[in-house]
Backbone as a ProteinNet text record, in pm:
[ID]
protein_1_A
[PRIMARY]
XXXXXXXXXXXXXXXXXXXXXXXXXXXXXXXXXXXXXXXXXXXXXXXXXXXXXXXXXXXXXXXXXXXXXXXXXXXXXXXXXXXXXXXXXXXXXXXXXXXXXXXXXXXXXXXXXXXXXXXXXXXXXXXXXXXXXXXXXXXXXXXXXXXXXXXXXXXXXXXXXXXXXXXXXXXXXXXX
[TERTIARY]
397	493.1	630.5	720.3	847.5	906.9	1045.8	1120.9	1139.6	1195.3	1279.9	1128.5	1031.3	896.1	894.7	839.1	850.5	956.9	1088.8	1170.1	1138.7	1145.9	1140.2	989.6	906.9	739.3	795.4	878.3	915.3	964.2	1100.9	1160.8	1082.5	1004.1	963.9	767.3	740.1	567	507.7	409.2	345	382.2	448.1	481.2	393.4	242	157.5	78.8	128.8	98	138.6	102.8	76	282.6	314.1	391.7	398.9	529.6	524.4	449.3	426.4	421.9	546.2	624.5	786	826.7	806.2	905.8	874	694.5	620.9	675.3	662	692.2	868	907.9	1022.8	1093.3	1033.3	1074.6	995.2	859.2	796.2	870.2	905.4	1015.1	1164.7	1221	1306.8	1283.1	1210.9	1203.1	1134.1	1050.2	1016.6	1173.4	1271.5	1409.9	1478.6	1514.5	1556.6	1498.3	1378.9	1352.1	1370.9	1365.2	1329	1519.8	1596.6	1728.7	1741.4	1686.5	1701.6	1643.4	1603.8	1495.2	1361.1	1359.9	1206.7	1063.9	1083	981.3	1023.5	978.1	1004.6	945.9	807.1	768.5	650.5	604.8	505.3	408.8	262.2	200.6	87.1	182.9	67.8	91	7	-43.4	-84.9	-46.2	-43.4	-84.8	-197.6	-251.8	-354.6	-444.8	-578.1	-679.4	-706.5	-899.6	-967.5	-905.3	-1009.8	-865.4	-916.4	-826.4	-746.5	-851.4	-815.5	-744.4	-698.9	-679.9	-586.2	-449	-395.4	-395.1	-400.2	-429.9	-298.2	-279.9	-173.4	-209.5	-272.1	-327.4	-241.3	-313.5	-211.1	-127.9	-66.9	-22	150.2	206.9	342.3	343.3	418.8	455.8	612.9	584.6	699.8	775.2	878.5	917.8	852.1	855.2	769.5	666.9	589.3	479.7	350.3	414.1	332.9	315.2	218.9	128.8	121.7	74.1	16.8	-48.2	-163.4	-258.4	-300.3	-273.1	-261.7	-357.4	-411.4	-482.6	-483.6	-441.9	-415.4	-430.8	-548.6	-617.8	-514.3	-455.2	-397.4	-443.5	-519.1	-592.3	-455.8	-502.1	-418.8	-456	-420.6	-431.4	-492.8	-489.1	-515.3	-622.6	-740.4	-838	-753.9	-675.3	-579.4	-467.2	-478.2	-355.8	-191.7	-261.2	-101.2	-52.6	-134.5	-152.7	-108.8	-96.1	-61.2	81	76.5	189.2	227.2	87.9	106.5	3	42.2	-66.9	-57.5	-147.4	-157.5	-247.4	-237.5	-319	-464.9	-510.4	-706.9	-749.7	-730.4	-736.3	-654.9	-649.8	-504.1	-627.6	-509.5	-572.2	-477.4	-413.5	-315	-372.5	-382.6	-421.1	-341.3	-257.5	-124	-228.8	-123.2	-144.1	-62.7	-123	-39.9	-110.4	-8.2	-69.7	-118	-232.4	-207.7	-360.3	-429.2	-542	-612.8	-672.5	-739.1	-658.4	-639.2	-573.3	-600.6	-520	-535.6	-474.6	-587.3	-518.5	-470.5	-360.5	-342.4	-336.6	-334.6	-384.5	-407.7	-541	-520	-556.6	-475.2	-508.6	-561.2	-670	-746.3	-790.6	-826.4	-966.6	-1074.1	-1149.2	-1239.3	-1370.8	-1391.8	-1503.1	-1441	-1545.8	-1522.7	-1603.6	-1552.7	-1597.1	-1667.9	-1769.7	-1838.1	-1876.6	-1945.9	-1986	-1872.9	-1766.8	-1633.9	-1559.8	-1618.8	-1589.1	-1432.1	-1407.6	-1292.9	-1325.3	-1233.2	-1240.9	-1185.9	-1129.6	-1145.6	-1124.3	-1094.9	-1112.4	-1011.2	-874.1	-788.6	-799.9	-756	-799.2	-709.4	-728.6	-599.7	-714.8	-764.8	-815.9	-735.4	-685	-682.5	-703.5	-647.9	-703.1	-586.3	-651.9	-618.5	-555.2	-431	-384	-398.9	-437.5	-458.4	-657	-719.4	-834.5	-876.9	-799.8	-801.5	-939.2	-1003.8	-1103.5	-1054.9	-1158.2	-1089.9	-1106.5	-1038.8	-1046.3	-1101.2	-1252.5	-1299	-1320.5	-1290	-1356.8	-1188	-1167	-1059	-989.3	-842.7	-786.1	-799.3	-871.8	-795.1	-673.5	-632.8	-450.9	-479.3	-555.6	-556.4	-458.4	-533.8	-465.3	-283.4	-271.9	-122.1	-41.3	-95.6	9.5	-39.7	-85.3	-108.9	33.3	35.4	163.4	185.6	262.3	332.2	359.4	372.1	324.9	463.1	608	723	686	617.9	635.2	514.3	427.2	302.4	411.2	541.9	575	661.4	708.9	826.5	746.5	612.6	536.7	503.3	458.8	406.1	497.7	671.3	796.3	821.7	833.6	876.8	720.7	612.2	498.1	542	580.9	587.4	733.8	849.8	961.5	994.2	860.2	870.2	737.7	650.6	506	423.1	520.5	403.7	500.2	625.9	695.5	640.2	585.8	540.4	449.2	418.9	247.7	317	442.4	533.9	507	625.7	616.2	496.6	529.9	430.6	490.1	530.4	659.3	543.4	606.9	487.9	494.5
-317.4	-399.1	-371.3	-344.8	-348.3	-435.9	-415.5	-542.7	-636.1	-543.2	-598.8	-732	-653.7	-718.8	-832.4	-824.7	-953.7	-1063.3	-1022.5	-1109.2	-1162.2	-1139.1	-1151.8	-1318.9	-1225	-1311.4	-1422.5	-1454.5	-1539.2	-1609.5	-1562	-1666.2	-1737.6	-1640.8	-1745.8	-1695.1	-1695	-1745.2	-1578.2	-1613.3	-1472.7	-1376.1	-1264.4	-1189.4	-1172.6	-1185.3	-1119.8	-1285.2	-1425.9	-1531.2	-1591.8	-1700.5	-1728.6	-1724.7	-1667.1	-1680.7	-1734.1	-1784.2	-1763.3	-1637.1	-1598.1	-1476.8	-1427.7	-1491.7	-1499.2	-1420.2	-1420.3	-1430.4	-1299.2	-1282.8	-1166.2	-1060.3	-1062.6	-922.3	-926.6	-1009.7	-1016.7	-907.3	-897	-840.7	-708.9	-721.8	-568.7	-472.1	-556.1	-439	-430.7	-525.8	-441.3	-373.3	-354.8	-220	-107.1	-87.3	-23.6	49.1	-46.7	10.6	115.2	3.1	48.9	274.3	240.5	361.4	454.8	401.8	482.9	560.9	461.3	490.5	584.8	556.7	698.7	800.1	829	941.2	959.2	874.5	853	858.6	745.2	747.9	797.9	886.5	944.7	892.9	820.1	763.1	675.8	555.6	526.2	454.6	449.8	414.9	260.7	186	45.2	-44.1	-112.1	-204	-256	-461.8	-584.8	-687.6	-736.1	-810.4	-906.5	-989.2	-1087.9	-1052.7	-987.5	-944.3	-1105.7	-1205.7	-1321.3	-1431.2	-1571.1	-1669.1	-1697.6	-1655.6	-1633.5	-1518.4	-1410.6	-1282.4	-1271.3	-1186.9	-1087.5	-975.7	-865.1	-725.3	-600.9	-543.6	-452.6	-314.3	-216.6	-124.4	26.1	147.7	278.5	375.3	461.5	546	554.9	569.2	551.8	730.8	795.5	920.6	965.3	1030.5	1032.2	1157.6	1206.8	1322.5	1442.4	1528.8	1667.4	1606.2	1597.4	1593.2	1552	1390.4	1307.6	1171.3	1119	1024.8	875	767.9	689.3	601.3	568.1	498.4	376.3	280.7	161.2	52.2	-78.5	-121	-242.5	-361.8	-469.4	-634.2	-696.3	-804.7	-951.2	-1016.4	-1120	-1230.5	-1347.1	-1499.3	-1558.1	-1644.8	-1747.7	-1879.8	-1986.5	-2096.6	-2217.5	-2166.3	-2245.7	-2177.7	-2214.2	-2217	-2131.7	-2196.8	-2152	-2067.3	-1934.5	-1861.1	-1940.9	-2060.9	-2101.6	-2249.6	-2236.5	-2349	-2249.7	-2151.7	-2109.3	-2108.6	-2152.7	-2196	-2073	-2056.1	-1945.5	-1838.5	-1694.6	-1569.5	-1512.4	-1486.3	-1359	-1231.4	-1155	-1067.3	-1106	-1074.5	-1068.7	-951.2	-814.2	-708.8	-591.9	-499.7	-394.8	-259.1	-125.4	-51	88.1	134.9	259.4	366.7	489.5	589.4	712.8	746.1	860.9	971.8	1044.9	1178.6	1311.3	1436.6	1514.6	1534.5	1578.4	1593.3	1753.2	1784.1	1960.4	1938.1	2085.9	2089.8	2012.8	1989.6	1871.2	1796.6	1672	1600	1602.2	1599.2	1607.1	1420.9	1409.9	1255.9	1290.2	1195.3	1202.7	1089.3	960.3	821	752.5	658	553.9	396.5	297.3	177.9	111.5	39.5	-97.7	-163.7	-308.2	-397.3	-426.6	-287	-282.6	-374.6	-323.9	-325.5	-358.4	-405.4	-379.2	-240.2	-272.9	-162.7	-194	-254.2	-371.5	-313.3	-147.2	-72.1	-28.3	-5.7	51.4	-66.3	-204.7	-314.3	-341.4	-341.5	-353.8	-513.9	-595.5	-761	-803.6	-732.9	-775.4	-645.9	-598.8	-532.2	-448	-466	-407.2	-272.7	-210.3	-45.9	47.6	169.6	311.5	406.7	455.7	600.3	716.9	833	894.9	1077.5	1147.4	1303.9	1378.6	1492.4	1614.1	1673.7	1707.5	1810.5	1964.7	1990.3	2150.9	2176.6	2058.7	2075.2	2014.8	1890.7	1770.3	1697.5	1688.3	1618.7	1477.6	1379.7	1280	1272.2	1206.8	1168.1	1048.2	1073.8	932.3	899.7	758.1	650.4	615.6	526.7	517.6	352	350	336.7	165.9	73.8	-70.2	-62.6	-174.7	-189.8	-374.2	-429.7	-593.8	-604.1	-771.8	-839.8	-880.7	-883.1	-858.1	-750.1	-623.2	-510.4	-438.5	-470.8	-441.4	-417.3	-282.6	-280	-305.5	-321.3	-378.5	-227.1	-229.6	-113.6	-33	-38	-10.5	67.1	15.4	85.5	196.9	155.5	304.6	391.1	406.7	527.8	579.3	503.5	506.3	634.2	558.3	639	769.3	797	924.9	992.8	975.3	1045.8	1091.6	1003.4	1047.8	1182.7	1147	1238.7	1346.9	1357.6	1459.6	1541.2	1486.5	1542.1	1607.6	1497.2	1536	1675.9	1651.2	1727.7	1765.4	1808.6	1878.1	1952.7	1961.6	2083	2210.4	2240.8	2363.7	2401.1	2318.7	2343	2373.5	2428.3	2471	2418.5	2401.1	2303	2301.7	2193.1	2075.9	2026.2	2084.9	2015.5	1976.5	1899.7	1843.1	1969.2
-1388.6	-1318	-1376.1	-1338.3	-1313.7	-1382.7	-1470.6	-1492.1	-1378.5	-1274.5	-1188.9	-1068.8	-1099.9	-1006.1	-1098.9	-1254.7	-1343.1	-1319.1	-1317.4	-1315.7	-1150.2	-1039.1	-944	-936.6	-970.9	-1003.7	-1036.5	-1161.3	-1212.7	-1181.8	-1059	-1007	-902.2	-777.3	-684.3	-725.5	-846.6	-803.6	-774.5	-749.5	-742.9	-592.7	-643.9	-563.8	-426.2	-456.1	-347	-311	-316.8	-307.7	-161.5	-152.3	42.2	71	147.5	224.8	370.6	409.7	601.4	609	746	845	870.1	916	970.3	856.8	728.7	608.6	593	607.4	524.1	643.4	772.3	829.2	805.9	846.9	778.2	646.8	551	430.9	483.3	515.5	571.8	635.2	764	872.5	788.2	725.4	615.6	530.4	481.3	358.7	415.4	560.2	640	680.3	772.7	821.9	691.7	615.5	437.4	408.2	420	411.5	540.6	618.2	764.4	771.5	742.3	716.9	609.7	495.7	398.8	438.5	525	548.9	485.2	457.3	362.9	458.8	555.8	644.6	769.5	836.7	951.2	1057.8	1044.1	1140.9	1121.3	1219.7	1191.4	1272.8	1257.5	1399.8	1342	1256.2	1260.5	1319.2	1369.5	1469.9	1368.6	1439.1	1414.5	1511.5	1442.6	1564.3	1481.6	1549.2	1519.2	1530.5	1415.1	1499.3	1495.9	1387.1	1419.8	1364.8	1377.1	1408.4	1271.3	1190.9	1040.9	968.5	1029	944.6	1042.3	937.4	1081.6	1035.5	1106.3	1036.4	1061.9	941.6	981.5	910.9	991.9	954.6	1063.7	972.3	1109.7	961.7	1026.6	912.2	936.6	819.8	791.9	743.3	766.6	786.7	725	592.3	514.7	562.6	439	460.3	376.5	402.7	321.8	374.8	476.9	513.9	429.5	407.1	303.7	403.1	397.1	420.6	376.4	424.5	366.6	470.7	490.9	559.3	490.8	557	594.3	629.2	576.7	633.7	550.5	580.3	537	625.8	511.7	606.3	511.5	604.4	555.8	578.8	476	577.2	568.6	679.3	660.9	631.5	644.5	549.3	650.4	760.7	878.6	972.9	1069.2	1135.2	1268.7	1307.8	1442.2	1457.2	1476.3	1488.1	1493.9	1588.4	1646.5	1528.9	1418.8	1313.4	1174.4	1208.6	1077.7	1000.8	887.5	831.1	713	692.6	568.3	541.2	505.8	492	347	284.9	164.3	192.5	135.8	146.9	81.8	136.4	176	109.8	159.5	128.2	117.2	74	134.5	66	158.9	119.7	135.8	54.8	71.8	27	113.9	70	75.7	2.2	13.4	-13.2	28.3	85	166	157.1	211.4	382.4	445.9	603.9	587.4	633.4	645.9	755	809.4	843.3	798	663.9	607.6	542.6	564.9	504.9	282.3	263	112.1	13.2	-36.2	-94.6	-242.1	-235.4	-380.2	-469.5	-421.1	-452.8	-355	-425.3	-307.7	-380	-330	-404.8	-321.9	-391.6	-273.6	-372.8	-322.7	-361.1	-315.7	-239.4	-157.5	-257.4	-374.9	-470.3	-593.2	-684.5	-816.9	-906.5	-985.2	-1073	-1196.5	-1185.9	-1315.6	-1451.1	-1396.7	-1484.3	-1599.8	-1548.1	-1600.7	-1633	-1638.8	-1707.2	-1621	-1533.2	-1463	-1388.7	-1490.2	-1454.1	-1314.3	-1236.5	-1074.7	-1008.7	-862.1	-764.3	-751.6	-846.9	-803.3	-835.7	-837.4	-875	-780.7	-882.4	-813.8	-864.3	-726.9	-754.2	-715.2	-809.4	-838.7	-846.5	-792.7	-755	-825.8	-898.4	-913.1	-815.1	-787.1	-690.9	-690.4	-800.5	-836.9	-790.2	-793.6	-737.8	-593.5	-594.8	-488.9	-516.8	-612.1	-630.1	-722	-691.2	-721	-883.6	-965.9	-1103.5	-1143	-1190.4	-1253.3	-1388.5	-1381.7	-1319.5	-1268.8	-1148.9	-1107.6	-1180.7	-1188.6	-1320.5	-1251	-1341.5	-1324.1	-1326.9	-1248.2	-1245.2	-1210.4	-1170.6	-1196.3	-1091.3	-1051.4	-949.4	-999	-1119.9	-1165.8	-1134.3	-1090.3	-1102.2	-981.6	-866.6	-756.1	-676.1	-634.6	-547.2	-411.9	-407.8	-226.7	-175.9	-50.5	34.9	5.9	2.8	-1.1	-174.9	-247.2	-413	-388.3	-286.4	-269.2	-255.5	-135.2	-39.2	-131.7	-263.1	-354.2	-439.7	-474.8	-593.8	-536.9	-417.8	-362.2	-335.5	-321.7	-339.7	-402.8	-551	-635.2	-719.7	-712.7	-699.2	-666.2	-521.4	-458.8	-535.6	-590.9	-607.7	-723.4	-812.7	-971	-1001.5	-907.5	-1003.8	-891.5	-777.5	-674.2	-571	-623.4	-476.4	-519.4	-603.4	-656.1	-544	-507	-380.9	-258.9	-265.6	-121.8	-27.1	37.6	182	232.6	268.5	371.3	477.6	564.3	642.8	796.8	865.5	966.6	1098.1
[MASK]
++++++++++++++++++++++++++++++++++++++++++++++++++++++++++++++++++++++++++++++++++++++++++++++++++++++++++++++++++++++++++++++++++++++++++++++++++++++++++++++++++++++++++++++++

């Protein structure tokens, strides 16, 4: 976590804790614009909607520059039985999986809380698995990171940038 995420936590409560809806896409489609304006994200295809009265789901792929990736898929409950009763959402689940675009897609992290990891003594679900780019196979056991240091979707597209700028142009363009 970040100074700047700590201090933030601190002032209003847990970063990834129930918000509006209003508030949460709110800050989403700004740091979505934010980048889309730097040239960061070039494009993107997620869909937002109710699969049930309880969840809203925002899943689909966000499409960087250098022909990098990140797929999407995020279940939010809400706090209320009735879509039209809801006052407040957190995340449920999330699931980012960066990556390069080519014939086969190639990953190079992906974070979720699909599972735990009990064997590898990992005290809740959060987790970052991990790949070799010089092999593309994944690296295990994949790294706890705890419901404390779980990132928001805007620090995935940050991390797979700077990835890509610091320790992988060597792998020559990737352009779409």
């Amino acid at each position: 976590m970040s100074a700047w995420s700590a201090r933030r936590a601190g002032r209003h409560g847990d970063p990834h804790g129930w918000n509006s809806l209003d508030n949460y896409l709110k800050v989403h489609f700004a740091h979505l614009d934010r980048l889309t304006e730097a040239g960061e994200v070039v494009r993107d295809t997620l869909r937002y909607g109710w699969p049930r009265p309880t969840q809203f789901l925002i899943d689909g792929r966000i499409v960087c520059r250098d022909g990098l990736f990140v797929d999407v898929e995020k279940r939010l409950e809400t706090n209320h039985a009735a879509r039209v009763r809801t006052d407040k959402v957190r995340t449920l689940y999330y699931s980012y999986h960066a990556g390069l675009i080519g014939e086969d897609d190639r990953c190079v992290f992906r974070y979720d809380n699909a599972h735990p990891y009990l064997l590898e003594g990992h005290p809740d679900a959060h987790h970052k698995h991990r790949f070799d780019h010089r092999s593309w196979r994944e690296i295990e056991p994949p790294e706890w990171i705890g419901a404390h240091r779980w990132p928001h979707l805007d620090q995935v597209i940050s991390e797979l940038l700077t990835w890509w700028d610091t320790q992988a142009r060597d792998l020559g363009p990737n352009r779409l």
